[in-house]
C-alpha positions, 0 to 999 in steps of 0.5 A: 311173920315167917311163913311155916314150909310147905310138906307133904301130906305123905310125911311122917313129920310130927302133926302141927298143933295151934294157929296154923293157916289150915286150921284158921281156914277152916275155922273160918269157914265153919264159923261162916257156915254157921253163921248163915244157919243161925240166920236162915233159922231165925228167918224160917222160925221168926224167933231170934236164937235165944228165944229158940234156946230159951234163954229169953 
C-alpha cells in the first residue's frame, strides 16, 4: 500500500474524503472513548446498556 504524501495544512489542495489515516486515528479513538464511557456506566449504574435504552 503506498503511503498518500504528506501536505501542508496550509494548502489549498482539495480535502481527502474516505479511510484516510487521520480519520481512522480518530475513529479509533472515539471508539475507545466510548467504549470506556459504556463501561464506567454500566458500572456506576449496575444496569447493562441495553437495560439503560430499554431494549431489555
Amino acid at each position: 500500500m503506498k503511503d498518500a504524501p504528506a501536505t501542508s495544512p496550509t494548502t489549498n489542495a482539495p480535502a481527502k474524503l474516505g479511510f484516510t489515516e487521520f480519520a481512522e486515528t480518530w475513529n479509533g479513538r472515539l471508539a475507545m472513548i466510548g467504549f470506556v464511557a459504556a463501561i464506567v456506566t454500566e458500572m456506576l449504574s449496575g444496569k447493562g446498556i441495553l437495560e439503560q435504552l430499554g431494549l431489555m
